[in-house]
N, C-alpha and C positions, 0 to 999 in steps of 0.2 A: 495591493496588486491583485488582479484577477488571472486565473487561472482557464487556460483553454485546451483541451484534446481535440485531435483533429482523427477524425475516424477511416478505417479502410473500407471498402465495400463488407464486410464482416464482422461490421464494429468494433475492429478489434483499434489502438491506441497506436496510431503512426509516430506522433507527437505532442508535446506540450509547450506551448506559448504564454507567456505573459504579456497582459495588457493592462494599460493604468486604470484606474476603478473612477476615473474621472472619464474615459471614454466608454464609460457603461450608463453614466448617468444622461436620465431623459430630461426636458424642457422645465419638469419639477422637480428635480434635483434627486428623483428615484433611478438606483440600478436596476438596468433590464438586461439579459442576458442577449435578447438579440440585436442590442446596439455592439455587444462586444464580439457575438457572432461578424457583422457588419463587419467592422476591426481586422478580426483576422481573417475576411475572405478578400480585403482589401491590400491588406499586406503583404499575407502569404501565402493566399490561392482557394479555392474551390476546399470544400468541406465535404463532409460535414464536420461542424464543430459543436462540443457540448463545456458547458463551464464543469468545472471541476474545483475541487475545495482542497485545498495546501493543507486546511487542517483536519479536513475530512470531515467538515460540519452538515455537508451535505451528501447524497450521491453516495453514500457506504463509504467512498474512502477516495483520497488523491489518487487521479488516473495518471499510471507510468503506462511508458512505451511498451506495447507487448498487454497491458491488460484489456478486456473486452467493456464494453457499453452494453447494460441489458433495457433495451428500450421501455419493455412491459413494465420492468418495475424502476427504469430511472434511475439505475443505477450502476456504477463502476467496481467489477470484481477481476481478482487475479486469475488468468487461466494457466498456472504454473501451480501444480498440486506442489505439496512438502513433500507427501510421497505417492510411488505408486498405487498404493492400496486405497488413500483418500479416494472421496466422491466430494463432489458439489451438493452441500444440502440444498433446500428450497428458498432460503435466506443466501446464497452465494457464500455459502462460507463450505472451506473445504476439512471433513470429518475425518478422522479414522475411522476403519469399519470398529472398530472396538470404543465406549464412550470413555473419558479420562474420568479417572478415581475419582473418588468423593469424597476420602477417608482427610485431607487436609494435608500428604506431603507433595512432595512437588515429584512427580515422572518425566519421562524422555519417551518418547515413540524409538519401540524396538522393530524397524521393520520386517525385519528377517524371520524374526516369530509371531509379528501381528500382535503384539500386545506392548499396553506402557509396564514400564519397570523403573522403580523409585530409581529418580535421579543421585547421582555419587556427585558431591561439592567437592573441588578443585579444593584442595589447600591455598590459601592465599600466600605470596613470598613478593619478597622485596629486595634489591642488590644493595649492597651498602658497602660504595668504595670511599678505603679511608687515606686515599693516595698512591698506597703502595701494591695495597691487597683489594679484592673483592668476598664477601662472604653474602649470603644467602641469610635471611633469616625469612623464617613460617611465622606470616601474623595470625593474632586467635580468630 
């Protein structure tokens, strides 16, 4: 199945349709994206539409409702930072002002003081009813 976003005046992602990847294909049995444009300006109105990739093989990544189109480079990014302090790099991806460690453990973004701090692991648990009772045990 193909994938379609249908743009606002602002390229930002109104919505996403699927279309069969049999009405993408041309006279020689190649998928063209503007047979499947076609598709959905047929079915469900005026666009513009751009193909989008479910697995993100193309286009940066699967375009959801709410993310933008960057025409210049072709591609599908989130305009929903993680947090306030992020920026947009030049690759579409959004940064902390601070770079993440390099030392090999794993951090969390603290944003209240702008820096990452090694992330604390959850003890793992599991309930174990033995009909009458419930007890908790911490797996390793």
């Amino acid at each position: 199945m193909a994938h379609f976003a249908r743009l606002d005046e602002n390229s930002i992602v109104t919505e996403v349709i699927v279309v069969s990847n049999d009405d993408l294909l041309d006279e020689n049995g190649v998928e063209q994206e503007a047979l499947g444009v076609a598709v959905c300006e047929q079915v469900v109105g005026a666009g513009p539409w751009i193909q989008t990739s479910y697995n993100g093989n193309f286009r940066k990544k699967y375009a959801a409702i709410g993310d933008a189109y960057q025409p210049d480079a072709d591609l599908f990014y989130s305009t929903i930072s993680p947090y306030p302090s992020w920026s947009l790099d030049e690759n579409y991806d959004w940064k902390a002002p601070v770079p993440y460690p390099t030392d090999g453990q794993e951090y969390s973004w603290d944003e209240e003081n702008l820096q990452w701090v090694v992330a604390v692991e959850e003890p793992r648990t599991i309930e174990i009813f033995d009909g009458t009772t419930t007890r908790i045990v911490t797996l390793p």
